[in-house]
PyMOL CGO cylinders between C-alpha atoms (Angstrom):
from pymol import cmd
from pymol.cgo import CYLINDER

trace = [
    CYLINDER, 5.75, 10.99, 8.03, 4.68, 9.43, 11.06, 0.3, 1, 1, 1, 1, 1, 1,
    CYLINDER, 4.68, 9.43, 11.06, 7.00, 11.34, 13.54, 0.3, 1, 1, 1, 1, 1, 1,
    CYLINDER, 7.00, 11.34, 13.54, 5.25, 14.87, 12.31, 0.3, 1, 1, 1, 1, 1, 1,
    CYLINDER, 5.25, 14.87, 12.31, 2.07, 13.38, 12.41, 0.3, 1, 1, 1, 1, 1, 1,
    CYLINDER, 2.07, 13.38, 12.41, 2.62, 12.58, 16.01, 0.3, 1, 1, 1, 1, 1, 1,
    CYLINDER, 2.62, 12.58, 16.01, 4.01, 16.27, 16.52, 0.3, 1, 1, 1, 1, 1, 1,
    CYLINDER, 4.01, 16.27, 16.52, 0.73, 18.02, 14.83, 0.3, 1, 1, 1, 1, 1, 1,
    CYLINDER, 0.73, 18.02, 14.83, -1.60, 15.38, 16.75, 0.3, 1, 1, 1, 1, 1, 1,
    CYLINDER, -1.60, 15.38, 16.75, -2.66, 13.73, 13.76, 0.3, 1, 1, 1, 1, 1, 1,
    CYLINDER, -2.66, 13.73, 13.76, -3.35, 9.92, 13.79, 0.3, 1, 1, 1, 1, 1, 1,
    CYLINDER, -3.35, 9.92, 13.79, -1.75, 7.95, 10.96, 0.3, 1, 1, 1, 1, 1, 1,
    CYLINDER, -1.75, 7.95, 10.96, -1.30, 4.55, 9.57, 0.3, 1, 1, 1, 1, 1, 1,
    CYLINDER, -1.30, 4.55, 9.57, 0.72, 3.00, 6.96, 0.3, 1, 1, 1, 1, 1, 1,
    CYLINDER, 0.72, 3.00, 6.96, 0.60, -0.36, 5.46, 0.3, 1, 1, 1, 1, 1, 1,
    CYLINDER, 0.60, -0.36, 5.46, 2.90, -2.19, 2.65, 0.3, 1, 1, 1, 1, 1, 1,
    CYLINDER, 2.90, -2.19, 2.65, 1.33, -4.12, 0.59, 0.3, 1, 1, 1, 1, 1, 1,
    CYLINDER, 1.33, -4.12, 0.59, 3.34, -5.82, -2.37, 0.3, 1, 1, 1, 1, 1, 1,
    CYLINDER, 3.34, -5.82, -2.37, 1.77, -5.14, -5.40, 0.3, 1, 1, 1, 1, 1, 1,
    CYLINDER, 1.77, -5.14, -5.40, 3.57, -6.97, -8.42, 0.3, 1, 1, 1, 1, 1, 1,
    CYLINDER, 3.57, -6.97, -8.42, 6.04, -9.97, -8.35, 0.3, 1, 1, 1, 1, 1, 1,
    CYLINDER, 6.04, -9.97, -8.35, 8.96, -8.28, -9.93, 0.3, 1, 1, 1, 1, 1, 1,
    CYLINDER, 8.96, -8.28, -9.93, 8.90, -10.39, -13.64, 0.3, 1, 1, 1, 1, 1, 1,
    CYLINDER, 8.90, -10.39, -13.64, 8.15, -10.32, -16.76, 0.3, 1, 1, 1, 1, 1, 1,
    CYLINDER, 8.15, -10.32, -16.76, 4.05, -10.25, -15.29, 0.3, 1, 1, 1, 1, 1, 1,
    CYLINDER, 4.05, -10.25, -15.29, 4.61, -7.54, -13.29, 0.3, 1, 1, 1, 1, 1, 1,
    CYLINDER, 4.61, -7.54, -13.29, 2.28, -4.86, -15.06, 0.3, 1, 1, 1, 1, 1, 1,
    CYLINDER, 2.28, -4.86, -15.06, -0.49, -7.44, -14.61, 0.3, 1, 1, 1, 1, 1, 1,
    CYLINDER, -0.49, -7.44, -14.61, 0.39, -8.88, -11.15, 0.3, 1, 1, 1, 1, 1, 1,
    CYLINDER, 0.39, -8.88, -11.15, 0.19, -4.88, -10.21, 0.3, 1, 1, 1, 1, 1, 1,
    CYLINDER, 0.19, -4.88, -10.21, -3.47, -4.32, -11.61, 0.3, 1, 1, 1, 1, 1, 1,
    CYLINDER, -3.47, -4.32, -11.61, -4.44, -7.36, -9.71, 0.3, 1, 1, 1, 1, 1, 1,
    CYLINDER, -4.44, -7.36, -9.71, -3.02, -7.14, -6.38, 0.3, 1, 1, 1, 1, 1, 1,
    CYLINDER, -3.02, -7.14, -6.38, -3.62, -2.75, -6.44, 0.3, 1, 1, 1, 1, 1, 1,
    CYLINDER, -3.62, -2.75, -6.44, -7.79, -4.45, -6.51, 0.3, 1, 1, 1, 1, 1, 1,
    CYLINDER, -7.79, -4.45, -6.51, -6.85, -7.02, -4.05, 0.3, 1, 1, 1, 1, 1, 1,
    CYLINDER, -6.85, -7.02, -4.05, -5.21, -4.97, -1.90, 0.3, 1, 1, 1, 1, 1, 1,
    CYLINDER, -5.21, -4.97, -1.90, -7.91, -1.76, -1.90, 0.3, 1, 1, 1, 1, 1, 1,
    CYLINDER, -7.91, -1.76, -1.90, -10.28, -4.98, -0.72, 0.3, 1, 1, 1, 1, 1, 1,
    CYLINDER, -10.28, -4.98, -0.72, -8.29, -5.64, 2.19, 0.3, 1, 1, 1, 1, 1, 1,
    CYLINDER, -8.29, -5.64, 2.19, -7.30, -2.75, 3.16, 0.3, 1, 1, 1, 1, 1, 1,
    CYLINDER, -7.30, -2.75, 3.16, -10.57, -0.84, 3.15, 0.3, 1, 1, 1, 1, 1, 1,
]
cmd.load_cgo(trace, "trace")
């Protein structure tokens, strides 16, 4: 995605964030960290 950004001229950035811890709590973790995460990354 980045590499035909680049070509059209288009600026663009990515970030990971990890949104759930991968257990039996993930569908919670996820809700949580997708609010956390909008915080930060906005």
């Amino acid at each position: 995605m980045d590499k035909v950004c680049h070509q059209k001229g288009i600026e663009f950035h990515c970030f990971k964030f990890i949104s759930d811890n991968a257990n039996d709590a993930a569908a919670e973790n996820w809700i949580q960290q997708m609010v956390l995460g909008a915080r930060l990354l906005s």
